[in-house]
mmCIF file of the protein (N, C-alpha, C, O) and its ligand, coordinates in Angstrom:
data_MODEL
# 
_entry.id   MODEL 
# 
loop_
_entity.id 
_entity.type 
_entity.pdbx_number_of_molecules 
1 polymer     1 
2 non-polymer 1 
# 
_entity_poly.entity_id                      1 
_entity_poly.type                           'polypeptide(L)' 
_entity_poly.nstd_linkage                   no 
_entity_poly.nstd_monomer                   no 
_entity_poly.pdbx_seq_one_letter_code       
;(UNK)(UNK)(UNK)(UNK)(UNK)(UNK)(UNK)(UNK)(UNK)(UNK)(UNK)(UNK)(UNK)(UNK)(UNK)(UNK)
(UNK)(UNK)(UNK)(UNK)(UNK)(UNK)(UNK)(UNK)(UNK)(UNK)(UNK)(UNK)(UNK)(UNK)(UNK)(UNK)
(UNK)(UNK)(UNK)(UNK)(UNK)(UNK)(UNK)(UNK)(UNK)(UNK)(UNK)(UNK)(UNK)(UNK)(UNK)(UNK)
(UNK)(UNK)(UNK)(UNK)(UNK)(UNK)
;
_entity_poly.pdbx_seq_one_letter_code_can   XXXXXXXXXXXXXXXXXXXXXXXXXXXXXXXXXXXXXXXXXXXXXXXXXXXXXX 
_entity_poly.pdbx_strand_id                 A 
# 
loop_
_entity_poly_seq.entity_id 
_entity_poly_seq.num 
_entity_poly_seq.mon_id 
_entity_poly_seq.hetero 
1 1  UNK n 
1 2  UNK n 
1 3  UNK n 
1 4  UNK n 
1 5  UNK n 
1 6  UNK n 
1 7  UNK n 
1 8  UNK n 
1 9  UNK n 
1 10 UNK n 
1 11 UNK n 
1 12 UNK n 
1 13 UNK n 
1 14 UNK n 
1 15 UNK n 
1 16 UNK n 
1 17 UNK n 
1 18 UNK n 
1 19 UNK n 
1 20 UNK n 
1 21 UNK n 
1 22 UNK n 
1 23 UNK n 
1 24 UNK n 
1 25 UNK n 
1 26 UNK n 
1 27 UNK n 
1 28 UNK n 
1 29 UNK n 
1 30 UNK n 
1 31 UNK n 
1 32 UNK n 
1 33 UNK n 
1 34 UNK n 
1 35 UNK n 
1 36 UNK n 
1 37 UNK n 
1 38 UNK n 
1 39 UNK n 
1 40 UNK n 
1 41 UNK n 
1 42 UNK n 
1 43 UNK n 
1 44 UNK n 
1 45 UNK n 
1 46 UNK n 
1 47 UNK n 
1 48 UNK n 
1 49 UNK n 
1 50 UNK n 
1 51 UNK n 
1 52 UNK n 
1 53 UNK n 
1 54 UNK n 
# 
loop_
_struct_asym.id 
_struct_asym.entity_id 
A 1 
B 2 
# 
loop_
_chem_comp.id 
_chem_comp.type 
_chem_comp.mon_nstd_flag 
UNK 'L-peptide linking' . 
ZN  non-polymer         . 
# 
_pdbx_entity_nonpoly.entity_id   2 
_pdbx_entity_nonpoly.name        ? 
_pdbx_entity_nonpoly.comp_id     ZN 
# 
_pdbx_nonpoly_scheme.asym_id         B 
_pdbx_nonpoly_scheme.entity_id       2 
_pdbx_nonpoly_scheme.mon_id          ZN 
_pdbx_nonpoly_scheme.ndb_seq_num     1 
_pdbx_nonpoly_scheme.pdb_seq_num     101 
_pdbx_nonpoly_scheme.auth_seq_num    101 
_pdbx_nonpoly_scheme.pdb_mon_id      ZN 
_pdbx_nonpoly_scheme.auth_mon_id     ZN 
_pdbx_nonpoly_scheme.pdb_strand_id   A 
_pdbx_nonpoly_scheme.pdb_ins_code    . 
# 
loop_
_atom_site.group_PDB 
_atom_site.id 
_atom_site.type_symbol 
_atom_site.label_atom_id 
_atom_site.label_alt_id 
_atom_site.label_comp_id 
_atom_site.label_asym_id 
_atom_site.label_entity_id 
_atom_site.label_seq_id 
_atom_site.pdbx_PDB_ins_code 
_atom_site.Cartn_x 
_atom_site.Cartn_y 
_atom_site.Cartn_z 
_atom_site.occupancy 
_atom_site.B_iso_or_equiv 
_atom_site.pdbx_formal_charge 
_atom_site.auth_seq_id 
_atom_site.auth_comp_id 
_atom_site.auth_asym_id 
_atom_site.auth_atom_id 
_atom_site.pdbx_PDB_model_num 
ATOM   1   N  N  . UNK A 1 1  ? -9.016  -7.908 1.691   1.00 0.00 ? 1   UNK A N  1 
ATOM   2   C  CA . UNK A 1 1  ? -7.705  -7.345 1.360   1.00 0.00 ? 1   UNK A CA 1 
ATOM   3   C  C  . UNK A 1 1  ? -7.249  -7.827 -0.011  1.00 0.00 ? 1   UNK A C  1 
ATOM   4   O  O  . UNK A 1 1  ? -6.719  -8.937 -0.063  1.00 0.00 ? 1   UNK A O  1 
ATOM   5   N  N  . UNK A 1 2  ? -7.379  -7.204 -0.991  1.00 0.00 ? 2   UNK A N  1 
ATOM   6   C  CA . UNK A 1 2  ? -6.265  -7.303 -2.135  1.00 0.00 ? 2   UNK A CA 1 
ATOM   7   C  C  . UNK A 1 2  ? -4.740  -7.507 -2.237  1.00 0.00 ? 2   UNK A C  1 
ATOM   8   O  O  . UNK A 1 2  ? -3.849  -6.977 -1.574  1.00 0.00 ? 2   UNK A O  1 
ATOM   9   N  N  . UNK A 1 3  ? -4.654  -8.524 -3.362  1.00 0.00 ? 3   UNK A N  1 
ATOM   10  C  CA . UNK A 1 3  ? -3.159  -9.563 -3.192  1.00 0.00 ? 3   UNK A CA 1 
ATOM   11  C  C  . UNK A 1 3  ? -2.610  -8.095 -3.252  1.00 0.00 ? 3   UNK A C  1 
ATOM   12  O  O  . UNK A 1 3  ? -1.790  -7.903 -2.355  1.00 0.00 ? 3   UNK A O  1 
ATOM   13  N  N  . UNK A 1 4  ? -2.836  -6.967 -4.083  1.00 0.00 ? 4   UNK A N  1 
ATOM   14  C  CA . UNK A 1 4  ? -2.094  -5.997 -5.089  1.00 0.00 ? 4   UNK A CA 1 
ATOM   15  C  C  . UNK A 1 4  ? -2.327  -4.718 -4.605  1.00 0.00 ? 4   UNK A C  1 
ATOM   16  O  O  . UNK A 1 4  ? -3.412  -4.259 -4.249  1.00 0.00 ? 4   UNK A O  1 
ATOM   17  N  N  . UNK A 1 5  ? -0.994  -4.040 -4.614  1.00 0.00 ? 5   UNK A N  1 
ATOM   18  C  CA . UNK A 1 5  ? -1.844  -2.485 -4.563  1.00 0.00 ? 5   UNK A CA 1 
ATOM   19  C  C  . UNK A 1 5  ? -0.998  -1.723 -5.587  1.00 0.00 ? 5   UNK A C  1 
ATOM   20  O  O  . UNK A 1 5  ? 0.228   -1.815 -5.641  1.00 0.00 ? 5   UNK A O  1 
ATOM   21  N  N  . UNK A 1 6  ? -1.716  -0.997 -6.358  1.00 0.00 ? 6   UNK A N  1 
ATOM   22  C  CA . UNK A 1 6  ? -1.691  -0.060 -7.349  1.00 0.00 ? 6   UNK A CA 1 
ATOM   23  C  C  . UNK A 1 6  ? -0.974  1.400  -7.329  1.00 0.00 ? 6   UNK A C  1 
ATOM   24  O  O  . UNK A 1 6  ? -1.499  2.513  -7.302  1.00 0.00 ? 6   UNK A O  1 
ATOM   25  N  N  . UNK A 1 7  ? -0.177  1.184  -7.341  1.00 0.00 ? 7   UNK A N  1 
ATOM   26  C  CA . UNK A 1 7  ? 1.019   2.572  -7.321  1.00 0.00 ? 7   UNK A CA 1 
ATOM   27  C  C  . UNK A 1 7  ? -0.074  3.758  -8.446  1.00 0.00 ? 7   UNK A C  1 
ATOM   28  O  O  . UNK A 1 7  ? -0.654  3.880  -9.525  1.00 0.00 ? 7   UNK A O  1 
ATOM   29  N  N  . UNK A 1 8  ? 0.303   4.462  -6.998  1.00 0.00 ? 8   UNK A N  1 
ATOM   30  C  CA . UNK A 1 8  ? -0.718  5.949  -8.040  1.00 0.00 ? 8   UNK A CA 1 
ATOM   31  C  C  . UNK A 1 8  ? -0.171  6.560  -8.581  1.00 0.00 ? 8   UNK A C  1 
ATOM   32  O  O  . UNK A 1 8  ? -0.858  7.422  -9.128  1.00 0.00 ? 8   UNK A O  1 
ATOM   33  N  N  . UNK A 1 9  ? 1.838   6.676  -8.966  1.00 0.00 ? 9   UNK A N  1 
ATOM   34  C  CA . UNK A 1 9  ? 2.283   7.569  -9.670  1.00 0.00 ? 9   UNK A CA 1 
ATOM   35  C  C  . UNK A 1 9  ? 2.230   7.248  -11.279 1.00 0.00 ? 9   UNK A C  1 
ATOM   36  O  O  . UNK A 1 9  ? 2.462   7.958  -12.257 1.00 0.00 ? 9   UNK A O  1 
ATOM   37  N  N  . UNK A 1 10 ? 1.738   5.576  -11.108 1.00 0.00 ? 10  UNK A N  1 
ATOM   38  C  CA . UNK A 1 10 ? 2.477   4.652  -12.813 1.00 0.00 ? 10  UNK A CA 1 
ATOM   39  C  C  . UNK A 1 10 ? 1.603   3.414  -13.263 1.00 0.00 ? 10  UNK A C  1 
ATOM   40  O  O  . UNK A 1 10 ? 1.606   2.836  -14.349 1.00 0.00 ? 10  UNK A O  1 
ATOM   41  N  N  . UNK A 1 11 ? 0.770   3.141  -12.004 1.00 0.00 ? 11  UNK A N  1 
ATOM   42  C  CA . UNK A 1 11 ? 0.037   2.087  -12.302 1.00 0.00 ? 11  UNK A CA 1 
ATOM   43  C  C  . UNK A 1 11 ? 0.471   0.578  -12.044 1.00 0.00 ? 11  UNK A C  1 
ATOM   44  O  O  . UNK A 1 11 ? -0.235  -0.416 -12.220 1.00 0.00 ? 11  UNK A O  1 
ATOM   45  N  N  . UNK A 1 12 ? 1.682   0.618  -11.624 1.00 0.00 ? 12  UNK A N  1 
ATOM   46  C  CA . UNK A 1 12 ? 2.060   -0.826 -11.717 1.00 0.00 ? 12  UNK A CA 1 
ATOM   47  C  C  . UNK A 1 12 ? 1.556   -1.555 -10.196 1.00 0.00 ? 12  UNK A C  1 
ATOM   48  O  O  . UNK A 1 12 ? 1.641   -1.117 -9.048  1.00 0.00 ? 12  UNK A O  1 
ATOM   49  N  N  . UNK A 1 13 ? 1.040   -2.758 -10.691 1.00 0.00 ? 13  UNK A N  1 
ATOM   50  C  CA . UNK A 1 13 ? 0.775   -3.496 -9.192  1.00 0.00 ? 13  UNK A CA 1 
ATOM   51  C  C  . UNK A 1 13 ? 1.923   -4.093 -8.358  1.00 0.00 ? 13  UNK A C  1 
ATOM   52  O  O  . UNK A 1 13 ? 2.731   -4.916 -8.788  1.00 0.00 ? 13  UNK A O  1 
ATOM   53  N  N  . UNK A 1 14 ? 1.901   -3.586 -7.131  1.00 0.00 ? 14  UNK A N  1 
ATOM   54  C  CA . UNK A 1 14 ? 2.551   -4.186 -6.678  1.00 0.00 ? 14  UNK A CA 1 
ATOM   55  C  C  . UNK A 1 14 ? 2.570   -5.239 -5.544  1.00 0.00 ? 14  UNK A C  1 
ATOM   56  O  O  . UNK A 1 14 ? 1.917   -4.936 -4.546  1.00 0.00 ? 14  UNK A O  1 
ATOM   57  N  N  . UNK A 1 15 ? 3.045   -6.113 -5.540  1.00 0.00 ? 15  UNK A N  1 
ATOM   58  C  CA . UNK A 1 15 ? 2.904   -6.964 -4.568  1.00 0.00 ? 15  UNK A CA 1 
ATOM   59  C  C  . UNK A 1 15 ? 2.782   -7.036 -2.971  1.00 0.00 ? 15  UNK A C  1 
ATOM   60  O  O  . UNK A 1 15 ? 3.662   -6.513 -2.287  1.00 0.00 ? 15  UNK A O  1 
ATOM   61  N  N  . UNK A 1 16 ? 1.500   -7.798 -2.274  1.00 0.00 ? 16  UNK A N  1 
ATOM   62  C  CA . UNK A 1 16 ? 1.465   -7.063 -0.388  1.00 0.00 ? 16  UNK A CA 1 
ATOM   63  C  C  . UNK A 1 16 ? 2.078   -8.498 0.129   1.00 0.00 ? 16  UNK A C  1 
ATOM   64  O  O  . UNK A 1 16 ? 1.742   -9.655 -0.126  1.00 0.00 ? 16  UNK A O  1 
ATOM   65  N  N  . UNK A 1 17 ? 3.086   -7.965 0.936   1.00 0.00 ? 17  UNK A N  1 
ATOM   66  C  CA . UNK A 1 17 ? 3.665   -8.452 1.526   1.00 0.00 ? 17  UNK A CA 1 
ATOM   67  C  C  . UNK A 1 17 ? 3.212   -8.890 3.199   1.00 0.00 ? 17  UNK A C  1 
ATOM   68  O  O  . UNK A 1 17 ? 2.274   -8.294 3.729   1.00 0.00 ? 17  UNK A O  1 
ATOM   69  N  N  . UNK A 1 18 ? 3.789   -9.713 3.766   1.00 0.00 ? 18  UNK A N  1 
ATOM   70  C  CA . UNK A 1 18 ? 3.266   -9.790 5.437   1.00 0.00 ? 18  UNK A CA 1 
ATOM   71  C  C  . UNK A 1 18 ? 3.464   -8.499 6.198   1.00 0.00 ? 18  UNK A C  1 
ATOM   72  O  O  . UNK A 1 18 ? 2.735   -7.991 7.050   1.00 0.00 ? 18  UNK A O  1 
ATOM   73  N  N  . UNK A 1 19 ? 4.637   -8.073 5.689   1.00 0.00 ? 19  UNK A N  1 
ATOM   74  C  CA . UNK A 1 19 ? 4.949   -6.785 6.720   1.00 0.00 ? 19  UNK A CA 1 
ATOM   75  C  C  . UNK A 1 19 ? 4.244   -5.903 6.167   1.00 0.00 ? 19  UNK A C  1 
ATOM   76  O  O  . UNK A 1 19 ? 4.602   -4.828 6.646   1.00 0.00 ? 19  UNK A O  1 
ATOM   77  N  N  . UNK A 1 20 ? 3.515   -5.764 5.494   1.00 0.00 ? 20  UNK A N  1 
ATOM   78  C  CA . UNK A 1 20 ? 2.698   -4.562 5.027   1.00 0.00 ? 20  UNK A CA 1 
ATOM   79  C  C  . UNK A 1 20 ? 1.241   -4.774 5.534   1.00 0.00 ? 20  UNK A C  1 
ATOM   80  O  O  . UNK A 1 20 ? 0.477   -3.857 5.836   1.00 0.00 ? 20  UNK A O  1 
ATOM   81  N  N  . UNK A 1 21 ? 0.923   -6.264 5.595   1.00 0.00 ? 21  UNK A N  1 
ATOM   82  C  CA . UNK A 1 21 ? -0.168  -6.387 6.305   1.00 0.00 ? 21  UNK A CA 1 
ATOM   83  C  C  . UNK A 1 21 ? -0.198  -6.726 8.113   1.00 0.00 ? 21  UNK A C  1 
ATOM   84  O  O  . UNK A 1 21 ? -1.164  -7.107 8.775   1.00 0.00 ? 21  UNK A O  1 
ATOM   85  N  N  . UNK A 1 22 ? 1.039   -6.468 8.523   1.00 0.00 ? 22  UNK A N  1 
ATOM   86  C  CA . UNK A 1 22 ? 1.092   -6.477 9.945   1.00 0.00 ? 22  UNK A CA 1 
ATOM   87  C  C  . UNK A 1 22 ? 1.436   -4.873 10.314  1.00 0.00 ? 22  UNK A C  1 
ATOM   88  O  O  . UNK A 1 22 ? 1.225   -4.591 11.493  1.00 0.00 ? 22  UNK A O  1 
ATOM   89  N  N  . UNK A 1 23 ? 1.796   -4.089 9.701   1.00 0.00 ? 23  UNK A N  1 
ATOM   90  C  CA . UNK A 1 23 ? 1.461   -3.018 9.624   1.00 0.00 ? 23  UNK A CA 1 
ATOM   91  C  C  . UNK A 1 23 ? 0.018   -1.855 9.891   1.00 0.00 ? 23  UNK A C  1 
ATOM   92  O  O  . UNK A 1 23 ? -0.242  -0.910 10.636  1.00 0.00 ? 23  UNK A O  1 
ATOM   93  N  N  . UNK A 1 24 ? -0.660  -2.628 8.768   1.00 0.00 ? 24  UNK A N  1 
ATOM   94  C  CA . UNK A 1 24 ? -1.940  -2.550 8.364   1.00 0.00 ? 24  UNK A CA 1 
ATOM   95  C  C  . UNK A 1 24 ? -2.452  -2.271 10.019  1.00 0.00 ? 24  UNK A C  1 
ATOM   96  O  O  . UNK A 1 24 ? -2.784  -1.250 10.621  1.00 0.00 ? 24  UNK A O  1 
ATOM   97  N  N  . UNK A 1 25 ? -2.316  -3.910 10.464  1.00 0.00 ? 25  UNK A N  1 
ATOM   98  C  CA . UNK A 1 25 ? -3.048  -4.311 11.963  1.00 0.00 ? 25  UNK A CA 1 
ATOM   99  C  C  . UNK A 1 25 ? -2.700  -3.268 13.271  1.00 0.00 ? 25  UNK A C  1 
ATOM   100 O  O  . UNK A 1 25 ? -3.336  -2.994 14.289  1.00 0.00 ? 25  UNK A O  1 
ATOM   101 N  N  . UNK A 1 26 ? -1.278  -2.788 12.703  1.00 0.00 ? 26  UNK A N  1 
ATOM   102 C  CA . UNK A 1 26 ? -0.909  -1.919 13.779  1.00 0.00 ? 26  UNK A CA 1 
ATOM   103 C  C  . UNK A 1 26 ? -1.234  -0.288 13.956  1.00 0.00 ? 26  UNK A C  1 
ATOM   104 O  O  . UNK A 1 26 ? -1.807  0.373  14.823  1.00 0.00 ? 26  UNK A O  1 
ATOM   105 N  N  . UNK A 1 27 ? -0.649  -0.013 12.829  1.00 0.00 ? 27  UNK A N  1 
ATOM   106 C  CA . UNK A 1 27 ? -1.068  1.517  12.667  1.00 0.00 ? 27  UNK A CA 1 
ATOM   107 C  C  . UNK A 1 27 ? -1.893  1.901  11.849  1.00 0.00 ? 27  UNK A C  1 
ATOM   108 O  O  . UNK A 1 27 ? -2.113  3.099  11.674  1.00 0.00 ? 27  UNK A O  1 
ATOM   109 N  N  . UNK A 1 28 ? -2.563  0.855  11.129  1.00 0.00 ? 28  UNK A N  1 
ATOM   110 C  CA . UNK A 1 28 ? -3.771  1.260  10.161  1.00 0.00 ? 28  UNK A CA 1 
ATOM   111 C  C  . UNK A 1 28 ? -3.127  2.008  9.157   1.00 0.00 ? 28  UNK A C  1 
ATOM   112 O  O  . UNK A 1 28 ? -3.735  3.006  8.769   1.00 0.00 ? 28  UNK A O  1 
ATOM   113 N  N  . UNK A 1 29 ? -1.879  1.717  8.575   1.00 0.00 ? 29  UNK A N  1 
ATOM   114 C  CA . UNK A 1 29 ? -0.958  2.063  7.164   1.00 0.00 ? 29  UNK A CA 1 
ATOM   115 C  C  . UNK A 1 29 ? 0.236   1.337  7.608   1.00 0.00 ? 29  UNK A C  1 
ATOM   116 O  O  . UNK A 1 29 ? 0.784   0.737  8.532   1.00 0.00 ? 29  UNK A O  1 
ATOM   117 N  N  . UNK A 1 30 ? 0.355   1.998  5.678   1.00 0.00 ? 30  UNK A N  1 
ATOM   118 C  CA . UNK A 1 30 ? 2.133   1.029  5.793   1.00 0.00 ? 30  UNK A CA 1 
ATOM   119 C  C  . UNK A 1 30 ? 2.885   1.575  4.431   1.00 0.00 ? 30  UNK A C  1 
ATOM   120 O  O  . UNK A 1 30 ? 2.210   1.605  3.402   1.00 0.00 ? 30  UNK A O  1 
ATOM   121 N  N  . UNK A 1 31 ? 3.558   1.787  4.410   1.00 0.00 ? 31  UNK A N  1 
ATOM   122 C  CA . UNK A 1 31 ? 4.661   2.414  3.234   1.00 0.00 ? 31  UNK A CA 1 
ATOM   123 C  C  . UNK A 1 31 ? 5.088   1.616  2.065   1.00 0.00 ? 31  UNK A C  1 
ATOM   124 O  O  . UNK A 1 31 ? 6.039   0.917  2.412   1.00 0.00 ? 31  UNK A O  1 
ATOM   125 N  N  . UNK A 1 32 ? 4.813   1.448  0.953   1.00 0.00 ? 32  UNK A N  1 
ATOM   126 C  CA . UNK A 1 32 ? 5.578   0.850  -0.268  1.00 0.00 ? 32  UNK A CA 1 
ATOM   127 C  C  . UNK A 1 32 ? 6.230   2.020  -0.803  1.00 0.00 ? 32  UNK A C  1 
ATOM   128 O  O  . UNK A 1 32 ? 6.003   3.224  -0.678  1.00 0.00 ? 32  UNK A O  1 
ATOM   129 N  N  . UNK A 1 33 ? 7.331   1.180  -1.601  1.00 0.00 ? 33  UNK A N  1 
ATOM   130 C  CA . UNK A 1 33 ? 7.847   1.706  -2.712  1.00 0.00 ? 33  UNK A CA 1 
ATOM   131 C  C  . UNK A 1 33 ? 8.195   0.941  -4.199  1.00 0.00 ? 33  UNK A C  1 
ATOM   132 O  O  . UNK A 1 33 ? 9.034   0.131  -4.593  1.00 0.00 ? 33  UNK A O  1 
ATOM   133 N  N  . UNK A 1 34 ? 7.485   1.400  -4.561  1.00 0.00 ? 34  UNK A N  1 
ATOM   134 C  CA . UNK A 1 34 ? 6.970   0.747  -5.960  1.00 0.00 ? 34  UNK A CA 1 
ATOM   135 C  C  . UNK A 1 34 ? 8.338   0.426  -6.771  1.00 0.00 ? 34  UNK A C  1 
ATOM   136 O  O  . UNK A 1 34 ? 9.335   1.141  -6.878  1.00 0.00 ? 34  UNK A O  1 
ATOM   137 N  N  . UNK A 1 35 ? 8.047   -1.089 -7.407  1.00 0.00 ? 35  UNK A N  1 
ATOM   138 C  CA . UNK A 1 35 ? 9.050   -1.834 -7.918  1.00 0.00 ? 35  UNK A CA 1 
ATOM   139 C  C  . UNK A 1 35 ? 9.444   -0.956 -9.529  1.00 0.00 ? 35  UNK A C  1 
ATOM   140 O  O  . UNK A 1 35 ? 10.524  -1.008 -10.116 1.00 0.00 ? 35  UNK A O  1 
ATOM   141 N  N  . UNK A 1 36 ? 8.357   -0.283 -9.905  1.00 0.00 ? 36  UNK A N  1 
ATOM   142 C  CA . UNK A 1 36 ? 8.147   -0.135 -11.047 1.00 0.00 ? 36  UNK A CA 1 
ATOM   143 C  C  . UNK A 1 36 ? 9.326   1.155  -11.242 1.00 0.00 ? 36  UNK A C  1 
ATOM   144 O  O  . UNK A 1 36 ? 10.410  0.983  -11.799 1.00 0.00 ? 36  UNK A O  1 
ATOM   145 N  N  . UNK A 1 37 ? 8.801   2.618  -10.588 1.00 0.00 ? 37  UNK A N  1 
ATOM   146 C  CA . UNK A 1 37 ? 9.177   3.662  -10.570 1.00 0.00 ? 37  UNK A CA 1 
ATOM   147 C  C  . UNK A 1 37 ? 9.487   3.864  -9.443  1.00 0.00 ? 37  UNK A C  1 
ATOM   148 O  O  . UNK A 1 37 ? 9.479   5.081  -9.263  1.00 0.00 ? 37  UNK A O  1 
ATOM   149 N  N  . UNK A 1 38 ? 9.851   3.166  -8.279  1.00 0.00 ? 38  UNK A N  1 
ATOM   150 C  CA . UNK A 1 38 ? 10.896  3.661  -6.954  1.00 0.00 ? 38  UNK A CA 1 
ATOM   151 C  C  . UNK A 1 38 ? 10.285  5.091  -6.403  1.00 0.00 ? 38  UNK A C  1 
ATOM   152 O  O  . UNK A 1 38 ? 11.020  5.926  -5.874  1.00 0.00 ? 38  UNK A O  1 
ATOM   153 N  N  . UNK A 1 39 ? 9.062   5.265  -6.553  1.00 0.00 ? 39  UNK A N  1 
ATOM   154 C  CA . UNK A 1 39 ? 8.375   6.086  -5.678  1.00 0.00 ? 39  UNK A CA 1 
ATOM   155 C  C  . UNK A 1 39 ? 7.631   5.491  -4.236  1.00 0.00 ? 39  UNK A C  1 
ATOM   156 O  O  . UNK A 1 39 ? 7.122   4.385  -4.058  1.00 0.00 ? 39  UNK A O  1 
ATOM   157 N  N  . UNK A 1 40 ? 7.730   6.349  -3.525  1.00 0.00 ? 40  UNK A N  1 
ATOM   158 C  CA . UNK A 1 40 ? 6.952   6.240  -2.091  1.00 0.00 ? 40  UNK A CA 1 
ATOM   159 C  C  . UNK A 1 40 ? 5.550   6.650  -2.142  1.00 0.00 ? 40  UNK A C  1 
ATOM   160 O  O  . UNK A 1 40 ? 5.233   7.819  -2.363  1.00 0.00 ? 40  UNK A O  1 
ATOM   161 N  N  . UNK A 1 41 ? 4.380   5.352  -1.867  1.00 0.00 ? 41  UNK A N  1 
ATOM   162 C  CA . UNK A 1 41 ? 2.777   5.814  -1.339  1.00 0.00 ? 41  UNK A CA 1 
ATOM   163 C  C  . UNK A 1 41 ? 2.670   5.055  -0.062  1.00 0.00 ? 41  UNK A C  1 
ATOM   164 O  O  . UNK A 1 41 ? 3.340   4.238  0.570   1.00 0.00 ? 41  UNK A O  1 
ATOM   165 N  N  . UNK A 1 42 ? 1.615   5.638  0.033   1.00 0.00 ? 42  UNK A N  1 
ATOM   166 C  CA . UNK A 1 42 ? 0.802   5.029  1.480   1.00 0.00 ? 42  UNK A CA 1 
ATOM   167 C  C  . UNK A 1 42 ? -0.152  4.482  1.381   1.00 0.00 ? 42  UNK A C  1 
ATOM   168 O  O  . UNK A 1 42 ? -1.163  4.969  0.876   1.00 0.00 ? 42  UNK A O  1 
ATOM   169 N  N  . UNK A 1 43 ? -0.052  3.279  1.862   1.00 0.00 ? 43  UNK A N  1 
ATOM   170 C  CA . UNK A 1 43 ? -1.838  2.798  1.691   1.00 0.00 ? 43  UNK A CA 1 
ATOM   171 C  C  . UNK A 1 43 ? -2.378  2.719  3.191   1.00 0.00 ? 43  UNK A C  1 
ATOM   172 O  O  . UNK A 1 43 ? -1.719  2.216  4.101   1.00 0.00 ? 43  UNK A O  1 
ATOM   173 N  N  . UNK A 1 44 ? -3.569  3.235  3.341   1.00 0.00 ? 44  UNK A N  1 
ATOM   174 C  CA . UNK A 1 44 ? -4.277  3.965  4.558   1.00 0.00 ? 44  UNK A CA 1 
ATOM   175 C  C  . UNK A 1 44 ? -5.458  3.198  5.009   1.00 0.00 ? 44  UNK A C  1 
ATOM   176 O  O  . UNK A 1 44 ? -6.324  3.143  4.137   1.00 0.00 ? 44  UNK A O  1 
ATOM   177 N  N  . UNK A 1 45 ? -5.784  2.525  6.230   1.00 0.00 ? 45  UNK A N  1 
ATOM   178 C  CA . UNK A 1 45 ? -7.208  2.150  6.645   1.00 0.00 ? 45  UNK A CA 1 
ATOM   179 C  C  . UNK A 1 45 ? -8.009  3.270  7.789   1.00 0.00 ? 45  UNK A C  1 
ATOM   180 O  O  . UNK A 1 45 ? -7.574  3.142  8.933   1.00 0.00 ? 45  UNK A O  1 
ATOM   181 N  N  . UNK A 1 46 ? -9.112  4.340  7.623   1.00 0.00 ? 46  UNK A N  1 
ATOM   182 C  CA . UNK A 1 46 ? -9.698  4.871  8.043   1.00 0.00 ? 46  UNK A CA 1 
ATOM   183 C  C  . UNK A 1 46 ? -10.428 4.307  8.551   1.00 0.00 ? 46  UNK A C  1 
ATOM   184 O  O  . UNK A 1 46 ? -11.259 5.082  9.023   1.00 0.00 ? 46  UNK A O  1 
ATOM   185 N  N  . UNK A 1 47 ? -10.804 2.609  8.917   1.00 0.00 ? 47  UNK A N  1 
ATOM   186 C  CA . UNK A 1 47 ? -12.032 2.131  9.437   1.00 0.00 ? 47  UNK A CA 1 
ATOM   187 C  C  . UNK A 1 47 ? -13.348 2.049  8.370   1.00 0.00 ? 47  UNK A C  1 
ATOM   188 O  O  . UNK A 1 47 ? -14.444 1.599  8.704   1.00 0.00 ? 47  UNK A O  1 
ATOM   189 N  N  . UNK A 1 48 ? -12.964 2.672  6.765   1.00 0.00 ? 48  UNK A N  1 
ATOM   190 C  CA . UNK A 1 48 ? -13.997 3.084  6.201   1.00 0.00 ? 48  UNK A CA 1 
ATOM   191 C  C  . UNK A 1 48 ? -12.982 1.829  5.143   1.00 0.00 ? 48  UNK A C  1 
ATOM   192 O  O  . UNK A 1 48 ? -13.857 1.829  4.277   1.00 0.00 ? 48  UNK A O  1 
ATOM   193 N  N  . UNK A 1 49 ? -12.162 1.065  4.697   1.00 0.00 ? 49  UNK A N  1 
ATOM   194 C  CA . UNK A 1 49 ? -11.385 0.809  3.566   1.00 0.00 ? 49  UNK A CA 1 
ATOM   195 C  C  . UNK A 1 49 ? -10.378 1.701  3.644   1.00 0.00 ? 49  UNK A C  1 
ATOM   196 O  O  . UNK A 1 49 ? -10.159 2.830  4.082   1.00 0.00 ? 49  UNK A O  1 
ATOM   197 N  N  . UNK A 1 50 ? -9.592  0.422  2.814   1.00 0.00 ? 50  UNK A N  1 
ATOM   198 C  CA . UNK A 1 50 ? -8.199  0.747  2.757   1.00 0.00 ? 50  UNK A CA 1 
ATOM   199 C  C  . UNK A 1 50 ? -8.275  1.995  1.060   1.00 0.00 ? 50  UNK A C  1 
ATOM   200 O  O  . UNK A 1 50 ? -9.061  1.952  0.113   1.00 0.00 ? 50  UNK A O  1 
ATOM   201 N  N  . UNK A 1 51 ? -7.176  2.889  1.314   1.00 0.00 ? 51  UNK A N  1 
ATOM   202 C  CA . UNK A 1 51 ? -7.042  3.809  0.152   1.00 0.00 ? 51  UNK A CA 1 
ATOM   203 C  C  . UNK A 1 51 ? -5.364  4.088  0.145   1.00 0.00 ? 51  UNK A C  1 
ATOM   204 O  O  . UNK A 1 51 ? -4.591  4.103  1.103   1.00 0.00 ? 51  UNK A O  1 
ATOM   205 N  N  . UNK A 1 52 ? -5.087  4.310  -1.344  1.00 0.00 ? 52  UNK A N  1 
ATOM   206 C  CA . UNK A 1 52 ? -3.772  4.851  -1.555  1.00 0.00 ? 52  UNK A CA 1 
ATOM   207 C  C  . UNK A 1 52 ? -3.775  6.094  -1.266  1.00 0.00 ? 52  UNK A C  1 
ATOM   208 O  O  . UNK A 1 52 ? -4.742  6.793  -1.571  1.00 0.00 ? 52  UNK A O  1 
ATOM   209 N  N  . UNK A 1 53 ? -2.841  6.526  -0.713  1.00 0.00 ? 53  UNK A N  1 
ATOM   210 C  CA . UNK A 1 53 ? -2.330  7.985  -0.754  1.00 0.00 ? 53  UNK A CA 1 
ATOM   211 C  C  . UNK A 1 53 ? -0.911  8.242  -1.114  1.00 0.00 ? 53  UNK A C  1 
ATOM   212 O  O  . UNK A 1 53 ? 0.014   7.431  -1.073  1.00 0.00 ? 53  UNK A O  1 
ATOM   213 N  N  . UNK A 1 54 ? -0.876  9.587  -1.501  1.00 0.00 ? 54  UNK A N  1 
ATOM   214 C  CA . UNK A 1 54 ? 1.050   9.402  -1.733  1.00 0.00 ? 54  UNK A CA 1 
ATOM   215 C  C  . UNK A 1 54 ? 1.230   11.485 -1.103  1.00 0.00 ? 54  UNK A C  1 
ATOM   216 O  O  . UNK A 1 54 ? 2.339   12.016 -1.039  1.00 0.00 ? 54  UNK A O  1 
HETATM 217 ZN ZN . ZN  B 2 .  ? 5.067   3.278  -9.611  1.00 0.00 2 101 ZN  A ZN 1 
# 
């Protein structure tokens, strides 16, 4: 798991938090909203790796 995840609208990293990784464990995603540009992605585990989506 990476400290960071990468906002796909702007690039900025943003910081993973516990609740994003207890998330993770539960529903296999979890919602940020980027510090940078205040947009909403998803970062997703398919069993295959984790991926951004928005
Ligand atoms: Zn952003």
């Amino acid at each position: 798991m990476s400290e960071y995840v990468i906002c796909p609208y702007c690039g900025h990293q943003n910081a993973r938090e516990e609740e994003h990784n207890i998330d993770m464990k539960k529903y296999g995603k979890t919602c940020f909203s980027c510090d940078s540009c205040d947009k909403l992605f998803t970062l997703r585990d398919d069993g295959d790796g984790e991926f951004v989506s928005n």
